[in-house]
C-alpha positions in Angstrom: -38.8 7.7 -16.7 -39.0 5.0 -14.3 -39.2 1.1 -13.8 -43.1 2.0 -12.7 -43.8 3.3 -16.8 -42.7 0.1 -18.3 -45.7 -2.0 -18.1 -46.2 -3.8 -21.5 -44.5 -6.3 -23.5 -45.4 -8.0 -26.3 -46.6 -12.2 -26.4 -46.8 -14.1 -29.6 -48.8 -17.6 -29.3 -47.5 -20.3 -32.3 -43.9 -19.7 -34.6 -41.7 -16.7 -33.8 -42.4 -14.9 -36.9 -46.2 -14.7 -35.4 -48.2 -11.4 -34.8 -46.8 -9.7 -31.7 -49.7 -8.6 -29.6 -49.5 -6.3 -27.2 -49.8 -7.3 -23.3 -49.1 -6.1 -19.5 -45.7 -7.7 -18.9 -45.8 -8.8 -15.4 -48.7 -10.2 -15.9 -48.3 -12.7 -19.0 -45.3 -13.7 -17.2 -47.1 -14.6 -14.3 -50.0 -16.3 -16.5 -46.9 -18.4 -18.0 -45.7 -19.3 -14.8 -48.7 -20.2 -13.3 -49.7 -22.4 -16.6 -52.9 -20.2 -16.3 -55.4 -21.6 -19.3 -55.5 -18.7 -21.0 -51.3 -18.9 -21.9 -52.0 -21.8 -23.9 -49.0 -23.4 -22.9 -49.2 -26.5 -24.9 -48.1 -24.8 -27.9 -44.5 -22.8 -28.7 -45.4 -19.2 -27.1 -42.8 -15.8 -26.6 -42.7 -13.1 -24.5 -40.7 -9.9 -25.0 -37.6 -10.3 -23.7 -37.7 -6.5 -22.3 -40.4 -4.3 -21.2 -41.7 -1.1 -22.7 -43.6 2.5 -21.7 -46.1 4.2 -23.4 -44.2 5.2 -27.0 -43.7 1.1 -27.3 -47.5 0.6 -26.9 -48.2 3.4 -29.6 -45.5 1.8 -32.2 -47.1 -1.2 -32.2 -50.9 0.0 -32.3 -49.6 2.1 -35.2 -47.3 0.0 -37.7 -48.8 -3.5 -36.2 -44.9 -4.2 -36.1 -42.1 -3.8 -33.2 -39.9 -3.3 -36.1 -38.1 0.4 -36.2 -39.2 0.8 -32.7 -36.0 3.0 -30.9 -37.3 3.8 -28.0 -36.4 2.9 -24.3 -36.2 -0.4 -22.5 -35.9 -1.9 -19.0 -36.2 -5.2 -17.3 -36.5 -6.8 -14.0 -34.7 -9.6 -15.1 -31.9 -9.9 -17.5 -31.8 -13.4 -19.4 -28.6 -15.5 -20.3 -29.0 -18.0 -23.0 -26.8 -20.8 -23.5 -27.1 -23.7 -25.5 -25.1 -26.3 -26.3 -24.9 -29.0 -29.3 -24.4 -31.3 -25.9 -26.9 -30.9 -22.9 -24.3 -32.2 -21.0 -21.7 -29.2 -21.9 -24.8 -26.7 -21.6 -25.6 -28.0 -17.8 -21.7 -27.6 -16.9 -21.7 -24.7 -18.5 -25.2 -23.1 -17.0 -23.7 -24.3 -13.3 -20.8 -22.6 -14.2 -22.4 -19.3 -14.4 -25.2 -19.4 -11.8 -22.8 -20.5 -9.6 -20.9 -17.4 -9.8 -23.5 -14.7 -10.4 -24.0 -16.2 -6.5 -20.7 -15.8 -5.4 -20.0 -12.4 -7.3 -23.3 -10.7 -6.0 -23.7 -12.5 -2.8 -27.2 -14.0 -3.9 -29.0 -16.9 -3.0 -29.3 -19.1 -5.8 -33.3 -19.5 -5.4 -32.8 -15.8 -5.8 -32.5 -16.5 -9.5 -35.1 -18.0 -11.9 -33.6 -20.9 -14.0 -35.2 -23.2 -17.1 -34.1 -26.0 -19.4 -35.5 -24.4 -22.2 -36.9 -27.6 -23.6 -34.0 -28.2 -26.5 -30.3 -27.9 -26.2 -29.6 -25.6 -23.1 -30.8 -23.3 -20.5 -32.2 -19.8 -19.7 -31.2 -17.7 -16.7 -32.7 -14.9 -15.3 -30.7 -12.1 -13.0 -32.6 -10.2 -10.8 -31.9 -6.8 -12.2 -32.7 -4.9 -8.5 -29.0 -6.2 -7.7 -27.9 -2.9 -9.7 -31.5 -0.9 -9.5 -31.1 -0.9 -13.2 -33.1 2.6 -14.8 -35.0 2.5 -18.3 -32.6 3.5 -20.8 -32.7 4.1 -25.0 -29.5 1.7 -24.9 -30.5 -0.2 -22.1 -30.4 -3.4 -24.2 -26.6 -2.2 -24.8 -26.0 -2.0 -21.5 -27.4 -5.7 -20.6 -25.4 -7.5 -23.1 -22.5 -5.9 -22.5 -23.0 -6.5 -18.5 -24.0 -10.7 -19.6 -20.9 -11.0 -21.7 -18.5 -9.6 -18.9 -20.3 -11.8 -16.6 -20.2 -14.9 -19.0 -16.5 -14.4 -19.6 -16.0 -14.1 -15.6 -17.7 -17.3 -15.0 -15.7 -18.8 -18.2 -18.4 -19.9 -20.5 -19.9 -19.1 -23.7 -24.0 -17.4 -24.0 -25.7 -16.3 -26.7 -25.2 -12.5 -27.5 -27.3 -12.3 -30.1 -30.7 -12.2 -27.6 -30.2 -8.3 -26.5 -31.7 -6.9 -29.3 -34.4 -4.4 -28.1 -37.4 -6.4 -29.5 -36.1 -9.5 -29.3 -38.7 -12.6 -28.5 -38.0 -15.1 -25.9 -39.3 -18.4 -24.8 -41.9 -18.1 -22.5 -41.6 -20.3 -18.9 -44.1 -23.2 -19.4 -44.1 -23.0 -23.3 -44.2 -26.4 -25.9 -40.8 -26.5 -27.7 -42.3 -27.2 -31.2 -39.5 -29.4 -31.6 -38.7 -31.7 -29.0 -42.0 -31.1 -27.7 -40.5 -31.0 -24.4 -41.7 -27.6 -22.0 -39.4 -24.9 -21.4 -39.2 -26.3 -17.4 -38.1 -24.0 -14.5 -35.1 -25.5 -12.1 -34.4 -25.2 -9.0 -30.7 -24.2 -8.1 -30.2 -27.3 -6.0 -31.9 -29.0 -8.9 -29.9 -28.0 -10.9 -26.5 -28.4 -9.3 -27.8 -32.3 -8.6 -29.7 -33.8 -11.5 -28.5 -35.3 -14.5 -29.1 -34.5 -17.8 -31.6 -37.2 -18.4 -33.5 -36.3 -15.0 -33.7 -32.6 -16.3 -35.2 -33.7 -20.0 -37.8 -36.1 -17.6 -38.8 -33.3 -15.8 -39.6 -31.2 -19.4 -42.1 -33.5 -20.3 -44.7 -31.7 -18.3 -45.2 -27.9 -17.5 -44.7 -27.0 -13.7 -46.2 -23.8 -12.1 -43.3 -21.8 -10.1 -43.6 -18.8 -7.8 -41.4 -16.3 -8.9 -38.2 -15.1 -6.5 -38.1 -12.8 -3.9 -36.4 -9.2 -5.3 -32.6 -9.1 -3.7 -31.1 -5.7 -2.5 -28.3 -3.9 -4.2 -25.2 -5.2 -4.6 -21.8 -3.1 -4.8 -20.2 -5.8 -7.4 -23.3 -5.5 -9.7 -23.4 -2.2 -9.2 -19.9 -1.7 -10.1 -20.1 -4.0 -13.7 -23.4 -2.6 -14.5 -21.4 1.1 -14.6 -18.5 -0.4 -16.9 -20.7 -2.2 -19.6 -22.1 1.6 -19.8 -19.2 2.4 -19.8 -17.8 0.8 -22.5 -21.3 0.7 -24.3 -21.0 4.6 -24.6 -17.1 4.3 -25.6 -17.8 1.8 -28.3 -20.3 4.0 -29.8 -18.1 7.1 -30.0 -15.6 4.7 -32.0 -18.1 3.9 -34.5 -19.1 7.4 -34.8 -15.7 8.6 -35.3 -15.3 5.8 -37.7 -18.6 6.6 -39.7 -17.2 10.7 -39.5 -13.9 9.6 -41.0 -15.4 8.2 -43.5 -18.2 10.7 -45.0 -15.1 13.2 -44.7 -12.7 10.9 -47.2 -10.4 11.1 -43.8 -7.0 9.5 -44.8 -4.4 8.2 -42.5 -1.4 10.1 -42.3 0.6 7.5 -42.6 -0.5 5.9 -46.1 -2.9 6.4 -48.3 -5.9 4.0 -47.0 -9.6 4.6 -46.6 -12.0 3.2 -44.8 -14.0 1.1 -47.5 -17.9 0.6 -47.8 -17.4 -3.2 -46.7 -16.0 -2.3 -43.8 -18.2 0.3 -42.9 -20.9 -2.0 -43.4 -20.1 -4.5 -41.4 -20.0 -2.3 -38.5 -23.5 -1.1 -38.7 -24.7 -4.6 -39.8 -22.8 -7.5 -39.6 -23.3 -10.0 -42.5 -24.4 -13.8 -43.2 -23.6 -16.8 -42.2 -21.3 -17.8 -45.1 -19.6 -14.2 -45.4 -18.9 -13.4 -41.7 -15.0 -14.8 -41.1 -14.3 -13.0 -44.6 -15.7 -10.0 -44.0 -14.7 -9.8 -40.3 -11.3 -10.3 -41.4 -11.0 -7.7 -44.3 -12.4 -5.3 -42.2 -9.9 -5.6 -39.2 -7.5 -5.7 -42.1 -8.7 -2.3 -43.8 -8.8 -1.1 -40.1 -4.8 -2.0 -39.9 -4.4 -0.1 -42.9 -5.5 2.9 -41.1 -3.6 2.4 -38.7 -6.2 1.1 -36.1 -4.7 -0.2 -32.5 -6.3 -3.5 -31.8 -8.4 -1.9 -29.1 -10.2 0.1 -30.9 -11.0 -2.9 -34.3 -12.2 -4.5 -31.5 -14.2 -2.1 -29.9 -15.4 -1.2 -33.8 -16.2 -4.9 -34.2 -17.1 -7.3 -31.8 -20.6 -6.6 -31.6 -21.7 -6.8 -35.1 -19.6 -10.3 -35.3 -20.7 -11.5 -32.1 -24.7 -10.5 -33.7 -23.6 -12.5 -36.7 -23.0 -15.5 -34.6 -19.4 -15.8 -34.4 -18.1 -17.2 -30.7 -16.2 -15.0 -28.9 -13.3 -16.2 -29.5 -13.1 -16.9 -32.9 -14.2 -12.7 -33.1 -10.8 -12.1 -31.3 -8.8 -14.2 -33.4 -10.0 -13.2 -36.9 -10.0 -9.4 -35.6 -6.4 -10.1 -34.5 -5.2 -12.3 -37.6 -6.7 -8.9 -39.8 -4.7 -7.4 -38.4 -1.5 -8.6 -39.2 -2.5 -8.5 -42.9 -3.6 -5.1 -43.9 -3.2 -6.3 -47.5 -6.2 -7.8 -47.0 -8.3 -5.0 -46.9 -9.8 -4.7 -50.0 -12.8 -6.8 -50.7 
């Protein structure tokens, strides 16, 4: 399959946890950023945060849900969230990065489309043409992993939790049902100038924008698009192997450990807000007990605390201090 098959996305007008209805992506993104009547921007609206072929489009008609839907994905733009309790830290931050996805991919930076998303930070999106990114079943793998090497590069913090494969995002234009400020597009040069109050000024009232030009291939994107496959497809044959050991009763052959439900769990689904350090932690611990390099606890994992909403580097240092105490194991 190619970019051409991935046509709809899904819109949802009102709260998040509204119907999703089925639409022609380009072309509610387009109504958004042309405040066209019929996007009803004065109200909190979301559009898919991905695209989707034809199996997407019968999923939905069938089960009225996106939920369970395993199919592939692709985007022309892959979106970077990053909000901070401060505006102030999120604008640093959000220069931070845009500044070197233009330096690291040779871009110009009205090449990329940038928002103030109305609340506590800012949206970015990355012309995906820099890596002539394909439709993939773990294409929403692939784009986290890319965003959180890019996020690290450029020394900053995003939120990883907005690659899942359905996942709802803002739409450009949209009411924050909060503030009641508009999710506001930015101009680079905007961006790198204004202050924080000039920004939240600007939110008051919906803008139409022309969407970028599409950039040409570049060898750096190309080259850390490859490695977060990379990895994506390493991380996965971890878990599997973890997941094998288990169903087998697979002991170490250095002691007598397993790998214990909790643990297993928490790789396939992370846990809640109160349990996450203590259950991050005994797993890394039960993973010492087999004997686990901290490599590979990481690569078992990050992801699932990092979807729990753990920062990145508190993941790291519970993973690490877990283990140094494989007594802690059992839960």
């Amino acid at each position: 399959m190619t970019p051409s098959d991935f046509n709809f996305g899904y819109r949802i007008s009102g709260g998040v946890f509204n119907k999703r209805l089925l639409v022609d992506a380009s072309a509610a993104f387009v109504g958004h950023a042309q405040c066209d009547p019929k996007a009803n921007i004065n109200s909190e609206c979301y559009l898919s945060a991905f695209r989707f072929a034809d199996d997407f489009k019968v999923h939905l008609e069938e089960t009225n849900s996106t939920k369970g839907f395993v199919g592939p994905t692709w985007t022309n733009f892959l979106w970077f969230d990053i909000d901070k309790d401060e505006l102030s830290e999120a604008l640093q931050d959000v220069r931070k990065l845009t500044i070197t996805m233009r330096e690291r991919f040779g871009i110009a930076g009205d090449s990329l489309l940038i928002f103030y998303s109305g609340s506590k930070g800012f949206h970015v999106g990355l012309p995906t043409s820099l890596w002539q990114a394909v439709p993939a079943v773990e294409f929403h793998h692939y784009c986290r992993k890319f965003a959180e090497h890019l996020a690290t590069v450029a020394g900053v913090q995003i939120d990883s939790a907005v690659y899942d494969r359905v996942r709802a995002f803002r739409a450009p234009n949209s009411r924050h049902q909060k503030t009641g400020r508009y999710k506001r597009f930015v101009s680079f040069d905007t961006l790198m100038t204004s202050t924080v109050d000039s920004i939240t000024e600007l939110a008051t009232e919906p803008v139409p924008f022309t969407l970028p030009s599409t950039p040409s291939p570049n060898i750096a994107a190309i080259q850390d698009w490859q490695v977060a496959i990379e990895t994506t497809e390493s991380q996965q044959v971890a878990v599997k192997k973890a997941s094998q050991a288990k169903a087998a009763g697979t002991q170490n052959s250095q002691c007598d450990a397993t790998l214990n439900r909790a643990t297993l769990n928490f790789i396939r689904e992370g846990a809640n807000t109160g349990d996450r350090h203590r259950l991050l932690f005994s797993a890394a611990a039960n993973l010492a007990e087999l004997g686990c390099t901290q490599e590979l606890a990481l690569a078992l994992l990050s992801e699932s605390a990092l979807d729990s909403g753990l920062p990145p580097s508190n993941v790291r240092r519970t993973i690490e201090c877990g283990l140094k105490h494989p007594s802690g194991g059992a839960v």
